[in-house]
N, CA, C and O atoms as CSV, one atom per row, in Angstrom:
chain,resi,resn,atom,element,x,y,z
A,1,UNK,N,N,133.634,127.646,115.007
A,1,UNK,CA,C,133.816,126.361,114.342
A,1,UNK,C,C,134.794,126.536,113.190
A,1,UNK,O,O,134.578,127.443,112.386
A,2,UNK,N,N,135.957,125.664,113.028
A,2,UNK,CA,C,136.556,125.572,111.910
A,2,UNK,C,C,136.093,125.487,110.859
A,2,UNK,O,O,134.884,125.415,110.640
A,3,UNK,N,N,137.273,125.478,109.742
A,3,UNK,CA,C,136.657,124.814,108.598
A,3,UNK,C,C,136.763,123.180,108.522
A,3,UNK,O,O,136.310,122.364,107.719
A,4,UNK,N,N,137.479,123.070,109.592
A,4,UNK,CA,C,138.175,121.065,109.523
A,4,UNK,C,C,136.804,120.507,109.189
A,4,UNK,O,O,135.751,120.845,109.729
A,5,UNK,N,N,137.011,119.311,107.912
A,5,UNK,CA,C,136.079,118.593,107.718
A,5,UNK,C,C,136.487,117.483,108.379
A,5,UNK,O,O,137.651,117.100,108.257
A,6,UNK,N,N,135.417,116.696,109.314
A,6,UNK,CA,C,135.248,115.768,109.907
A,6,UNK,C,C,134.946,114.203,109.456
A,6,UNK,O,O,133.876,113.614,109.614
A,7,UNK,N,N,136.092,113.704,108.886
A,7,UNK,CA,C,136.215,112.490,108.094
A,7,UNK,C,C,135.086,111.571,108.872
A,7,UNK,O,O,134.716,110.719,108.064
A,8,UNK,N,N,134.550,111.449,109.847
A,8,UNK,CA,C,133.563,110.138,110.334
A,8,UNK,C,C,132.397,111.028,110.138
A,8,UNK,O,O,131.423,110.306,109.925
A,9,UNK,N,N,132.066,112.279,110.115
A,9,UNK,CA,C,130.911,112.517,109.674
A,9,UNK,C,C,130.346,112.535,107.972
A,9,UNK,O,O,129.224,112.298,107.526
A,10,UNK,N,N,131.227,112.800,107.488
A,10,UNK,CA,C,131.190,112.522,106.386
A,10,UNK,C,C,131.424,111.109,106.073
A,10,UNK,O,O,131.494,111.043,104.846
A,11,UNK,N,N,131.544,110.209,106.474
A,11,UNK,CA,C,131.553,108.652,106.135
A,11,UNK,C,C,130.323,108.042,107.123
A,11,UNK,O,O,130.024,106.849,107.055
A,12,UNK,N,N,129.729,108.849,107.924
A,12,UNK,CA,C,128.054,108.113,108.354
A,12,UNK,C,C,127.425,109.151,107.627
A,12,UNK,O,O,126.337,109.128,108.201
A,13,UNK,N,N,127.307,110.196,106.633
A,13,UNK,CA,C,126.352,110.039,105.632
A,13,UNK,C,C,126.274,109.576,105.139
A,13,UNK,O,O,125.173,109.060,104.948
A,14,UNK,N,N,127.834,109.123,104.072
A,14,UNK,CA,C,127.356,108.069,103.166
A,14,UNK,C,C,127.145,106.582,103.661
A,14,UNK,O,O,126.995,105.641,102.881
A,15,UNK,N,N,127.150,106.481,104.881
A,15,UNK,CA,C,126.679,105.094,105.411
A,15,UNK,C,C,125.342,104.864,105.013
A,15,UNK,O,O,124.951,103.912,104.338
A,16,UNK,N,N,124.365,106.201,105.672
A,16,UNK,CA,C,123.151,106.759,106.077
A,16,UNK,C,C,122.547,107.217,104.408
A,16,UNK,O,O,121.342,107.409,104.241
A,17,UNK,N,N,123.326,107.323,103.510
A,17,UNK,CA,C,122.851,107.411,102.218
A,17,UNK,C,C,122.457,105.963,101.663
A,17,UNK,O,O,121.433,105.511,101.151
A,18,UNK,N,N,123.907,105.345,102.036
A,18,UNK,CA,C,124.211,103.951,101.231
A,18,UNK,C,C,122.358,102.990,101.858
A,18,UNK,O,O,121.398,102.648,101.168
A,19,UNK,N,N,122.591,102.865,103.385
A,19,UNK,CA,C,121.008,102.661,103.986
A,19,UNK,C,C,120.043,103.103,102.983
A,19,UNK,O,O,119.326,102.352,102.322
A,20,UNK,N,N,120.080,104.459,102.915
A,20,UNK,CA,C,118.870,104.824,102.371
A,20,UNK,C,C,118.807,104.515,100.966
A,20,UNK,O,O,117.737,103.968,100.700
A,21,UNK,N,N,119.495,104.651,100.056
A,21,UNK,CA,C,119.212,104.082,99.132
A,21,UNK,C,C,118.775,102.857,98.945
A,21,UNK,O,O,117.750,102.677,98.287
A,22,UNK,N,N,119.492,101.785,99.501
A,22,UNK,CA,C,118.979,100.312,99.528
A,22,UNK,C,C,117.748,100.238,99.508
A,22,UNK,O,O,117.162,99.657,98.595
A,23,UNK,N,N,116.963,100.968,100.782
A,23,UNK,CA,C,115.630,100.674,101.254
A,23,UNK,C,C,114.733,100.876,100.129
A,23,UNK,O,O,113.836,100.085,99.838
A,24,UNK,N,N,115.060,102.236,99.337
A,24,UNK,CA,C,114.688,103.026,98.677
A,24,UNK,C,C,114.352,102.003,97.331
A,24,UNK,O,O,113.272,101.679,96.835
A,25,UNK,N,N,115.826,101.627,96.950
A,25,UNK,CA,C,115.308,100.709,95.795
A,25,UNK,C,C,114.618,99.557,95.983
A,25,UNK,O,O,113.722,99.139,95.250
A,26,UNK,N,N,115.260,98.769,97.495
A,26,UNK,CA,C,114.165,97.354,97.105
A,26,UNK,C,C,112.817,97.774,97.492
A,26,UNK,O,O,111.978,96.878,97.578
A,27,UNK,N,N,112.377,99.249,97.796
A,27,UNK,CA,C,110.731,99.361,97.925
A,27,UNK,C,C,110.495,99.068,99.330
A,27,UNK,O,O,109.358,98.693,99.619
A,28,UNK,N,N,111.471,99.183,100.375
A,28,UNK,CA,C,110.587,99.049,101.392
A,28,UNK,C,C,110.506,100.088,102.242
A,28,UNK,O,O,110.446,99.853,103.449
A,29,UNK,N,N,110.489,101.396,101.765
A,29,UNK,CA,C,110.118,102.594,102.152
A,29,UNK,C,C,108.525,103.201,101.842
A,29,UNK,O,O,108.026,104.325,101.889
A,30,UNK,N,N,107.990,101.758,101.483
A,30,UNK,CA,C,106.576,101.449,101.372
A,30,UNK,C,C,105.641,100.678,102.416
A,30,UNK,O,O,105.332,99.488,102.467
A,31,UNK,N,N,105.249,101.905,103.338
A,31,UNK,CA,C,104.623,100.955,104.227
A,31,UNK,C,C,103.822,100.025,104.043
A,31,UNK,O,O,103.571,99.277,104.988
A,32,UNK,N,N,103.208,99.826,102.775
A,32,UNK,CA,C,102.064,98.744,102.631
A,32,UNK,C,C,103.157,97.679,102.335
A,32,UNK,O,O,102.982,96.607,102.916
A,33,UNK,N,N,104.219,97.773,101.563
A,33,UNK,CA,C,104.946,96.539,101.775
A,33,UNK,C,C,105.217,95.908,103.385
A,33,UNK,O,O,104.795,94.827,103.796
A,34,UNK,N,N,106.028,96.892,104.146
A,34,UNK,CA,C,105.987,96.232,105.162
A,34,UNK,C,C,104.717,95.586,106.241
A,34,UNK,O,O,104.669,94.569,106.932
A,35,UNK,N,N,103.736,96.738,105.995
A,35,UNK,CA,C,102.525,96.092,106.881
A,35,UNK,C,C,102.275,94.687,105.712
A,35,UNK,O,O,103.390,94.241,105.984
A,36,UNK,N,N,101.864,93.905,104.914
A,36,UNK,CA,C,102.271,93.178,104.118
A,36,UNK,C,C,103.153,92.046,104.517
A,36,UNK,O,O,102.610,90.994,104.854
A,37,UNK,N,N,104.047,92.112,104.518
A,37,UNK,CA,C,105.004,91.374,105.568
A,37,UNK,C,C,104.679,91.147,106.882
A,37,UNK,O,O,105.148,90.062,107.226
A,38,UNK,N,N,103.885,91.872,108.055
A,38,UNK,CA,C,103.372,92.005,109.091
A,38,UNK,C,C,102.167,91.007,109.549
A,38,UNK,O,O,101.861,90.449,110.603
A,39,UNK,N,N,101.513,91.077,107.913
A,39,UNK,CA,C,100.209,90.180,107.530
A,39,UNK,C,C,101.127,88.532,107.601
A,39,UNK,O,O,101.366,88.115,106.468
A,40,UNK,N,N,101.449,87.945,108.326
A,40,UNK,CA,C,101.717,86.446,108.083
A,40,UNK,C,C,100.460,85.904,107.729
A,40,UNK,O,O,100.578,85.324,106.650
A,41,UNK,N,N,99.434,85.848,108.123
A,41,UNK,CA,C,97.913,85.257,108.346
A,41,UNK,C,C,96.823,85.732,107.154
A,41,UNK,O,O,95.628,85.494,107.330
A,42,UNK,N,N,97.259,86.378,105.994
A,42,UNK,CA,C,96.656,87.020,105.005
A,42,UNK,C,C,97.957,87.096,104.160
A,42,UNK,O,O,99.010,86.508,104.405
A,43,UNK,N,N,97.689,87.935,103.110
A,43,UNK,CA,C,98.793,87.679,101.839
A,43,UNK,C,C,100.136,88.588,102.474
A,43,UNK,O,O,100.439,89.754,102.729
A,44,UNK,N,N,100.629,87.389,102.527
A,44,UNK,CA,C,102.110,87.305,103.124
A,44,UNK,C,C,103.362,87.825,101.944
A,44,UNK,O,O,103.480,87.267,100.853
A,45,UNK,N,N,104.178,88.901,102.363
A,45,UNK,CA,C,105.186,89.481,101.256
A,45,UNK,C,C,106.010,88.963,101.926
A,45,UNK,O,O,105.805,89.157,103.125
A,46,UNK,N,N,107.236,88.129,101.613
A,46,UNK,CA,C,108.262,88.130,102.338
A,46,UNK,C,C,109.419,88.697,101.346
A,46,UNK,O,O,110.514,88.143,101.241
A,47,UNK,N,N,109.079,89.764,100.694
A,47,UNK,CA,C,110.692,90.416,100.383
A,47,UNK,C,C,111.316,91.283,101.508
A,47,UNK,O,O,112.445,91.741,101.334
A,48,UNK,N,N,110.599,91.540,102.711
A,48,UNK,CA,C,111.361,92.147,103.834
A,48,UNK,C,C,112.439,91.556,104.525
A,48,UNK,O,O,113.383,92.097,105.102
A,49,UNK,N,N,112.050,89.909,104.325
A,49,UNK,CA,C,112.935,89.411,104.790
A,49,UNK,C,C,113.895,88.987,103.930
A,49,UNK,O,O,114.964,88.646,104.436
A,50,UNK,N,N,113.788,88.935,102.907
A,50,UNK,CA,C,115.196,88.495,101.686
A,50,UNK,C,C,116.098,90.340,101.842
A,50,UNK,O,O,117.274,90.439,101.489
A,51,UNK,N,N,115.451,91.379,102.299
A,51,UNK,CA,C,116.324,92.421,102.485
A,51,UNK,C,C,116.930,92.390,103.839
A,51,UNK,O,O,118.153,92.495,103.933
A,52,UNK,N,N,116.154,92.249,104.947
A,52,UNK,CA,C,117.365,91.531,106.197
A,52,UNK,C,C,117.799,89.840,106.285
A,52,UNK,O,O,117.749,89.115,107.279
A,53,UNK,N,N,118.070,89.625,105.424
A,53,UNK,CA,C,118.437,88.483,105.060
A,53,UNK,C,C,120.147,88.703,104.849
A,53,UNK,O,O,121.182,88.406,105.446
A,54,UNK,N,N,119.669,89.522,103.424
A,54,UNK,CA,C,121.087,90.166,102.972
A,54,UNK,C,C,122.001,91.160,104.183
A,54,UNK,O,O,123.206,91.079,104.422
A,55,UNK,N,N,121.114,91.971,104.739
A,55,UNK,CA,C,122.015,93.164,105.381
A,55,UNK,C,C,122.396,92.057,107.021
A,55,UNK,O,O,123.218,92.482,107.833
A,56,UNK,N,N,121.701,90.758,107.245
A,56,UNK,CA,C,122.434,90.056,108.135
A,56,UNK,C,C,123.748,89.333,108.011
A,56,UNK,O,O,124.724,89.345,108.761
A,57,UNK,N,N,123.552,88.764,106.991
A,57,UNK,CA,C,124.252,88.035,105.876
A,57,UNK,C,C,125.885,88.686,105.763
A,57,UNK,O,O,127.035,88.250,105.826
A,58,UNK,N,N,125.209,89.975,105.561
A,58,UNK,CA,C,126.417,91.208,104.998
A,58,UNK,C,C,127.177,91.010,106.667
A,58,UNK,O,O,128.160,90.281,106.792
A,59,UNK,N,N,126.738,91.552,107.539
A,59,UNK,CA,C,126.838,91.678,108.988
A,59,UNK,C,C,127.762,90.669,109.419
A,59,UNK,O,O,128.910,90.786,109.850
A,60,UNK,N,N,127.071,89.689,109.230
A,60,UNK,CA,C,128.048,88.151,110.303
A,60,UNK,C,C,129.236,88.233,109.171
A,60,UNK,O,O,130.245,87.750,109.683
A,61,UNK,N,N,129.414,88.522,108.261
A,61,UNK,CA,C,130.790,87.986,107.472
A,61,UNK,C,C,131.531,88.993,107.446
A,61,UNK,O,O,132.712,88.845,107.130
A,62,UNK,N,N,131.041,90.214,107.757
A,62,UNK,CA,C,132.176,91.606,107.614
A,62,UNK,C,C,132.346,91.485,109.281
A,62,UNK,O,O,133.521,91.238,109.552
A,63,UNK,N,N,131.559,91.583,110.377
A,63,UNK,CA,C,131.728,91.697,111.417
A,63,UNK,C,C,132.774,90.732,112.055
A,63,UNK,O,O,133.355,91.207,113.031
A,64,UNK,N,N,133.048,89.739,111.768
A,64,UNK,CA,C,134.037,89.001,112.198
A,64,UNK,C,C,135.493,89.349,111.884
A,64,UNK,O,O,136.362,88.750,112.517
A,65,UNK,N,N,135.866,90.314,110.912
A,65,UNK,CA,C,136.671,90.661,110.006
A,65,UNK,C,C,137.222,91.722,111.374
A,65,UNK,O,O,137.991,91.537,112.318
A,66,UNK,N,N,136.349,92.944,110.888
A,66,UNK,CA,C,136.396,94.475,111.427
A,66,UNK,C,C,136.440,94.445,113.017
A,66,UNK,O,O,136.621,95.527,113.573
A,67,UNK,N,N,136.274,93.190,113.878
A,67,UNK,CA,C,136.229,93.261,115.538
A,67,UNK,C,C,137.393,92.833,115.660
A,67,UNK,O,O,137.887,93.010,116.774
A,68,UNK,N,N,138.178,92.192,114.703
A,68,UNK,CA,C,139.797,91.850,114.770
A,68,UNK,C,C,140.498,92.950,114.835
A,68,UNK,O,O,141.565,92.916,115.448
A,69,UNK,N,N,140.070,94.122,114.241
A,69,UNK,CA,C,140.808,95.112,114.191
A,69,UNK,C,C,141.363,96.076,115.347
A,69,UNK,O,O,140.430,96.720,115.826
A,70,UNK,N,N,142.571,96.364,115.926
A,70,UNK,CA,C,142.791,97.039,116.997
A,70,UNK,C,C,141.721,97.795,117.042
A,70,UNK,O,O,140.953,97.302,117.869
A,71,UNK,N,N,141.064,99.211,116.339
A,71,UNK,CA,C,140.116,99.465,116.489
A,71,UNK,C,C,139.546,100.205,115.453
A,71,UNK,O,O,140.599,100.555,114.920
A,72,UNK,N,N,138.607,100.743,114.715
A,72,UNK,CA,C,137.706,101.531,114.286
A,72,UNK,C,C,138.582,102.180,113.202
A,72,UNK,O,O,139.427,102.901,113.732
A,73,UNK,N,N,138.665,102.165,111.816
A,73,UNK,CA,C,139.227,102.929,111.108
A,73,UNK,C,C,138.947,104.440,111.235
A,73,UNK,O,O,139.936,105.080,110.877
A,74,UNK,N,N,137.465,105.561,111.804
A,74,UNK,CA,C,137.461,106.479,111.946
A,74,UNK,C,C,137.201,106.760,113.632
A,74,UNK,O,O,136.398,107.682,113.772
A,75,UNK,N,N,137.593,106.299,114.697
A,75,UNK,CA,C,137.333,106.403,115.466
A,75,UNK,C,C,138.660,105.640,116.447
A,75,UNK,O,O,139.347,104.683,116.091
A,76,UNK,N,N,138.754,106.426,117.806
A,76,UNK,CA,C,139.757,105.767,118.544
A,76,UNK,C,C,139.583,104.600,119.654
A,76,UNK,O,O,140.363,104.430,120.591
A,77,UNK,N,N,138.383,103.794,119.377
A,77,UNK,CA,C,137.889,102.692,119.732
A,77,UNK,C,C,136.238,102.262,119.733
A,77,UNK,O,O,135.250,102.995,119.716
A,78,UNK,N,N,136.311,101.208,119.751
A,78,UNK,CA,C,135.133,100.396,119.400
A,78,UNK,C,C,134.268,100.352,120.248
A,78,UNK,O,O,134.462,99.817,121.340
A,79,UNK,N,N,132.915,101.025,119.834
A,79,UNK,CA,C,131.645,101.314,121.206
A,79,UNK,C,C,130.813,100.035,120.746
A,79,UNK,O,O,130.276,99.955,119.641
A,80,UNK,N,N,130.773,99.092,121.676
A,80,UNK,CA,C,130.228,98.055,121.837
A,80,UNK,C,C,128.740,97.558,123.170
A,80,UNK,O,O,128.880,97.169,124.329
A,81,UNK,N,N,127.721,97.740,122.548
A,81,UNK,CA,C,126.474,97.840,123.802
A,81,UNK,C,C,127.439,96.818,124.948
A,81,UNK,O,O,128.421,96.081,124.866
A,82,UNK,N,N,126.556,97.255,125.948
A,82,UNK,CA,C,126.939,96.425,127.003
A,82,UNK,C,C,125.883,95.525,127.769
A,82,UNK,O,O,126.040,94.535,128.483
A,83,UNK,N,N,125.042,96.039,127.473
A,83,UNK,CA,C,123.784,95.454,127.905
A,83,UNK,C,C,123.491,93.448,127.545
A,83,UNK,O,O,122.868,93.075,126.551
A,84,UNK,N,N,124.128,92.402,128.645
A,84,UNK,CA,C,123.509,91.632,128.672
A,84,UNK,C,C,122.651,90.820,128.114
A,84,UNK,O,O,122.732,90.036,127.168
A,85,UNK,N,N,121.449,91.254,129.154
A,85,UNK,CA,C,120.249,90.630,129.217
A,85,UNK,C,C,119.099,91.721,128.926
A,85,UNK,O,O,119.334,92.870,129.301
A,86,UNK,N,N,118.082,91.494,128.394
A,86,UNK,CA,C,116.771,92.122,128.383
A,86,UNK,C,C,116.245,92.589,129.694
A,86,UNK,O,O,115.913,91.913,130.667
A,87,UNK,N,N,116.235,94.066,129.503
A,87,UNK,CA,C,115.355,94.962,130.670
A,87,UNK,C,C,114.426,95.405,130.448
A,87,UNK,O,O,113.892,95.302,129.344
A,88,UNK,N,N,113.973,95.990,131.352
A,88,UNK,CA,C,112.489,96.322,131.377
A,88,UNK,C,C,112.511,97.552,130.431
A,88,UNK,O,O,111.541,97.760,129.703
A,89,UNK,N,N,113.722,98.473,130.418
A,89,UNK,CA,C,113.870,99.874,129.204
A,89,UNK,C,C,113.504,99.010,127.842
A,89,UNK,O,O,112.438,99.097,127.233
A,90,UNK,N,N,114.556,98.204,127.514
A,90,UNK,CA,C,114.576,97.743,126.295
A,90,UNK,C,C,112.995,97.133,125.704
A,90,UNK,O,O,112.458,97.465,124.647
A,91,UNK,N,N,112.408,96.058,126.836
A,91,UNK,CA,C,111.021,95.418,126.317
A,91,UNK,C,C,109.981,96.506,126.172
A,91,UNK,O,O,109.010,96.264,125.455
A,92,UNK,N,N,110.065,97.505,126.685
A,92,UNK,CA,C,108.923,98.113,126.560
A,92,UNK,C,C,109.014,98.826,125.406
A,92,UNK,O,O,108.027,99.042,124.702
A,93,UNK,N,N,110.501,99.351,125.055
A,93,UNK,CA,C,111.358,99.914,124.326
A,93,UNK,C,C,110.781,99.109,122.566
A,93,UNK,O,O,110.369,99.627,121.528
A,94,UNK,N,N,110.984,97.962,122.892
A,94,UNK,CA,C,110.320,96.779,121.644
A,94,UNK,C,C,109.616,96.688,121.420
A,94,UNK,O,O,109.384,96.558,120.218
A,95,UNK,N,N,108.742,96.671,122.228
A,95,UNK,CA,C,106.871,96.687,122.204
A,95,UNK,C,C,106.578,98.160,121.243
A,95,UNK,O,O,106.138,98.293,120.101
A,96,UNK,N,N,106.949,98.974,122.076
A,96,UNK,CA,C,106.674,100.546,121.822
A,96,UNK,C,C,107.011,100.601,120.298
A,96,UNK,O,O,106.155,101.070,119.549
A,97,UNK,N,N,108.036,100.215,119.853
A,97,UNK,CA,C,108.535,100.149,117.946
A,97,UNK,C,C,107.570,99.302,117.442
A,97,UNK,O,O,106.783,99.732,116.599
A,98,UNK,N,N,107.516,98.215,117.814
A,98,UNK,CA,C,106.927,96.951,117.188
A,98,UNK,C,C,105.564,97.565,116.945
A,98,UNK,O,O,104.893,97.375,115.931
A,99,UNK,N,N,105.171,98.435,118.133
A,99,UNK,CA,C,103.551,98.427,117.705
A,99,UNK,C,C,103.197,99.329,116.883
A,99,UNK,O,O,102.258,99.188,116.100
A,100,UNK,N,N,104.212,100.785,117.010
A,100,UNK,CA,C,104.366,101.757,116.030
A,100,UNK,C,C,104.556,101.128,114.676
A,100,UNK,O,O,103.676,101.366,113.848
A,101,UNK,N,N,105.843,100.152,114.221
A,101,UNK,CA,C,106.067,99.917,113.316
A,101,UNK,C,C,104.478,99.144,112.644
A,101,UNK,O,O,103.862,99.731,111.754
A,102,UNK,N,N,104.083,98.083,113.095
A,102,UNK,CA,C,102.890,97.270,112.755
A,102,UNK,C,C,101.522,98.171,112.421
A,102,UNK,O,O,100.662,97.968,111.563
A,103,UNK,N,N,101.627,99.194,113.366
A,103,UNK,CA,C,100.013,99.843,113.062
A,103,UNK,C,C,100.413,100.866,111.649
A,103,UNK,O,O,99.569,100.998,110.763
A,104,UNK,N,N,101.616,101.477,111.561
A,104,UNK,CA,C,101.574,102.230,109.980
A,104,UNK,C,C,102.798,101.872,109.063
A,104,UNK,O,O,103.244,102.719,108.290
A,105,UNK,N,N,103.313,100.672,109.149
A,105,UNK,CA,C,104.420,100.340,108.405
A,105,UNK,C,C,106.190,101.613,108.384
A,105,UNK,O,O,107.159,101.489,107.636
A,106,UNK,N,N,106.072,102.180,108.970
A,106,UNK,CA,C,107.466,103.104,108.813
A,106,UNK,C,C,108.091,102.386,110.572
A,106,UNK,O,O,107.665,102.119,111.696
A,107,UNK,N,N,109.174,102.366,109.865
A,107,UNK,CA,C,110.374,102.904,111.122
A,107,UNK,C,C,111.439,103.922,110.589
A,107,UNK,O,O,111.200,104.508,109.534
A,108,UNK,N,N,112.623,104.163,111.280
A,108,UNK,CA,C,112.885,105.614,111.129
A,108,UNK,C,C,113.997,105.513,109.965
A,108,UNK,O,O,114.144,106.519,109.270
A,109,UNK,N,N,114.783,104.393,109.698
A,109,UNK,CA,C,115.315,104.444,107.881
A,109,UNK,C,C,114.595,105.096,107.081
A,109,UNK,O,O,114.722,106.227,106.612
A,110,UNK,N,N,113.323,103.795,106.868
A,110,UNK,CA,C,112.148,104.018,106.015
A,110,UNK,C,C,111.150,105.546,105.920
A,110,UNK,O,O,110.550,106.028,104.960
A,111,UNK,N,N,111.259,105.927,107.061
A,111,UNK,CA,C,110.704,107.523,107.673
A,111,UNK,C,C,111.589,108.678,106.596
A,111,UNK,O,O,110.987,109.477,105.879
A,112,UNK,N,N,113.461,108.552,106.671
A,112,UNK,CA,C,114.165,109.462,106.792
A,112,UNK,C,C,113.688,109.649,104.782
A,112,UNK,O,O,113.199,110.611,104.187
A,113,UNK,N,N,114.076,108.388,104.315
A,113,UNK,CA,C,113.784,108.022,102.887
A,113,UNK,C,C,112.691,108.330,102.238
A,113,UNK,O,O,112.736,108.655,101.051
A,114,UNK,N,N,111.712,108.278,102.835
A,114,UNK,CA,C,110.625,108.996,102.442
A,114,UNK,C,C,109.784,110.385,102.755
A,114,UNK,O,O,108.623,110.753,102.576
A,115,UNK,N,N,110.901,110.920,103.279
A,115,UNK,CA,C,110.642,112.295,103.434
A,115,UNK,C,C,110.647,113.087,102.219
A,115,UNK,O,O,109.982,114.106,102.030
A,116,UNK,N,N,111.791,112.299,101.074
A,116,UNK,CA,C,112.113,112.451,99.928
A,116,UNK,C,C,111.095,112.638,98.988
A,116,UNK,O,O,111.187,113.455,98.072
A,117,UNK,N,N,109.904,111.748,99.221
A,117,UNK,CA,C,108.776,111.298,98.468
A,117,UNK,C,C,107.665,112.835,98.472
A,117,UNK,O,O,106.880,113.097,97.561
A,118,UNK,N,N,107.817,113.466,99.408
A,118,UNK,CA,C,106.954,114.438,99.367
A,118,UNK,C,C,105.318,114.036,99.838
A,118,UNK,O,O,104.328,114.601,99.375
A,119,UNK,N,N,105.293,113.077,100.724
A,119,UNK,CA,C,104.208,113.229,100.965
A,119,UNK,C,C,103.902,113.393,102.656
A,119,UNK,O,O,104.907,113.455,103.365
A,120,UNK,N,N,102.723,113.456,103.246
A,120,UNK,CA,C,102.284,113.908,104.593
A,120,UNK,C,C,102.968,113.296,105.371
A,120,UNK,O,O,103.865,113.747,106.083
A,121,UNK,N,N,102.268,111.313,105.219
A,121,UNK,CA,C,102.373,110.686,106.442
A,121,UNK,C,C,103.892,110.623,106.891
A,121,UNK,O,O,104.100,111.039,108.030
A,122,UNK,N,N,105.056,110.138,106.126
A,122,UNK,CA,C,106.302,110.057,106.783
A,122,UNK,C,C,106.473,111.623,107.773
A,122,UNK,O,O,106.669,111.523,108.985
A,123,UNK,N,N,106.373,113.017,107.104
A,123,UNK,CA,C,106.109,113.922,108.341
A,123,UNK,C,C,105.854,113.848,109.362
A,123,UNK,O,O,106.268,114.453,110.352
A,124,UNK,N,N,105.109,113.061,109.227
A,124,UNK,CA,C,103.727,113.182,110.513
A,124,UNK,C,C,104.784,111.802,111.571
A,124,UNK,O,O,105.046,112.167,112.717
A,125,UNK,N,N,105.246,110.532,111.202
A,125,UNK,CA,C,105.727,110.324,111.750
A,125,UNK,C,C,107.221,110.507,112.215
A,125,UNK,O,O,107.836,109.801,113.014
A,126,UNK,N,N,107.684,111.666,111.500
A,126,UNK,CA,C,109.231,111.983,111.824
A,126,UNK,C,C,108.623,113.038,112.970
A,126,UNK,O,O,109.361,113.115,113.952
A,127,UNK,N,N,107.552,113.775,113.029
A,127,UNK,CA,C,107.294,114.744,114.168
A,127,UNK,C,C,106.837,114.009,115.458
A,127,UNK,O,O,107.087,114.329,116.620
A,128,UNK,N,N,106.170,113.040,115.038
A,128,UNK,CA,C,105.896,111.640,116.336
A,128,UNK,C,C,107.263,111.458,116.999
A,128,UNK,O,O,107.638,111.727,118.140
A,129,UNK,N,N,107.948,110.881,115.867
A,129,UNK,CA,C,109.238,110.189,116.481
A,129,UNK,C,C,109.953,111.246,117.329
A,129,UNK,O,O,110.441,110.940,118.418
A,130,UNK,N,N,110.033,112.801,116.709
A,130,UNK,CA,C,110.959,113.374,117.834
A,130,UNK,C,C,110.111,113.655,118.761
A,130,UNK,O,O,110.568,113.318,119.853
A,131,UNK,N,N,108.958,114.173,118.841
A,131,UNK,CA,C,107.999,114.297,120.320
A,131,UNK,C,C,108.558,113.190,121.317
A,131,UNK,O,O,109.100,113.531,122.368
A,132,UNK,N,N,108.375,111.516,120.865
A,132,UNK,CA,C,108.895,110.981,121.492
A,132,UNK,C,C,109.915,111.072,122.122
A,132,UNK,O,O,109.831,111.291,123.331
A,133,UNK,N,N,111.034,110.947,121.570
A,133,UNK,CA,C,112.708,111.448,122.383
A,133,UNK,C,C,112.360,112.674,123.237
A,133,UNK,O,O,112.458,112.607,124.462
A,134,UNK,N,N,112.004,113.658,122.691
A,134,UNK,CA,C,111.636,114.615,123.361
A,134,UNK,C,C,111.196,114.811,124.575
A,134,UNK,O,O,111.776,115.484,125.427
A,135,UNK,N,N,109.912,114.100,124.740
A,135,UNK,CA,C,109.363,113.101,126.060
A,135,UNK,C,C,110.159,112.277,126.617
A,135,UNK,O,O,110.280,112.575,127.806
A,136,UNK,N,N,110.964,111.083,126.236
A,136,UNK,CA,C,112.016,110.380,126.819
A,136,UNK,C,C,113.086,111.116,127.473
A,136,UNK,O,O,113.618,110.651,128.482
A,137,UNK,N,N,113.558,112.593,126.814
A,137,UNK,CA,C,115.127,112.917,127.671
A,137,UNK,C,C,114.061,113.805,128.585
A,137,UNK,O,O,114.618,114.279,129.575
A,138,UNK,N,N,112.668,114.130,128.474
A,138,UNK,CA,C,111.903,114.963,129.459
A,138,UNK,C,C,112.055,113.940,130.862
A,138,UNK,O,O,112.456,114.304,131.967
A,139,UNK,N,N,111.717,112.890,130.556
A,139,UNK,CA,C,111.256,112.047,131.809
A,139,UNK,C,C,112.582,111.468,132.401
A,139,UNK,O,O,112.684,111.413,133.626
A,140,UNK,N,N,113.530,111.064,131.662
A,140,UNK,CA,C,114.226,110.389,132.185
A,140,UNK,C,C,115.761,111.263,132.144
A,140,UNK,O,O,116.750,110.618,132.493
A,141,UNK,N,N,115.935,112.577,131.760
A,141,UNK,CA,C,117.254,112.999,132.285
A,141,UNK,C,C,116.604,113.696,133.537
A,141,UNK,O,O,117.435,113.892,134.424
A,142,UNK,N,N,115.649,114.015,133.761
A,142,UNK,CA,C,115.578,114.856,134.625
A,142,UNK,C,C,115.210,113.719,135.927
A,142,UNK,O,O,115.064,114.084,137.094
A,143,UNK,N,N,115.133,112.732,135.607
A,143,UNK,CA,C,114.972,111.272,136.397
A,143,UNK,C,C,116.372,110.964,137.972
A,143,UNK,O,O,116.347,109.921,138.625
């Protein structure tokens, strides 16, 4: 391996920083906030949604900008899903987060950010989360 530093890896950390910090400060690297938010039917937080509010917000007005662009300032073109319509990978795929996310408040931003914190549970689900993949390229590359 060279020494060449790799200008797009070094600009998705600080993407992946810039993420993490956000989360970090508005507090929602607190699962009781998000389970909280989860609660519609009991005491309802909705600062989860004034934070994807903003990062949608941010999204539709830069994204219209940056898809004009021949292509990708660090990259030699634009990887764009292709996927349609909803499949059966993806729904189960949704379910499977949704229910993870709902029963202990982390998904994997919120996971990476609070690894920081020093305590068990985010561990416990960053070792979940890769078992999972783990299991997924088990079943399905060898598919």
């Amino acid at each position: 391996m060279t020494g060449k530093v790799h200008h797009h890896k070094v600009f998705a950390f600080l993407a992946g920083f810039l993420l993490s910090l956000g989360i970090s400060v508005s507090g929602m690297i607190d699962p009781n906030k998000i389970l909280a938010f989860l609660d519609v039917a009991g005491n309802w937080d909705p600062t989860l949604l004034v934070v994807l509010g903003g990062a949608v917000g941010v999204t539709l007005i830069t994204f219209r900008f940056v898809l004009r662009m021949p292509r990708p300032l660090l990259h030699h073109q634009f990887v764009l899903p292709t996927l349609t319509k909803a499949d059966r990978p993806l729904i189960v795929g949704q379910l499977l987060f949704g229910i993870g996310w709902g029963l202990i408040g982390y998904c994997p931003g919120p996971v990476f950010s609070s690894l920081a914190l020093g305590y068990a549970e985010p561990v416990i689900v960053m070792l979940a989360m890769v078992a999972g993949a783990l299991l997924y390229k088990q079943i399905h590359v060898k598919s």
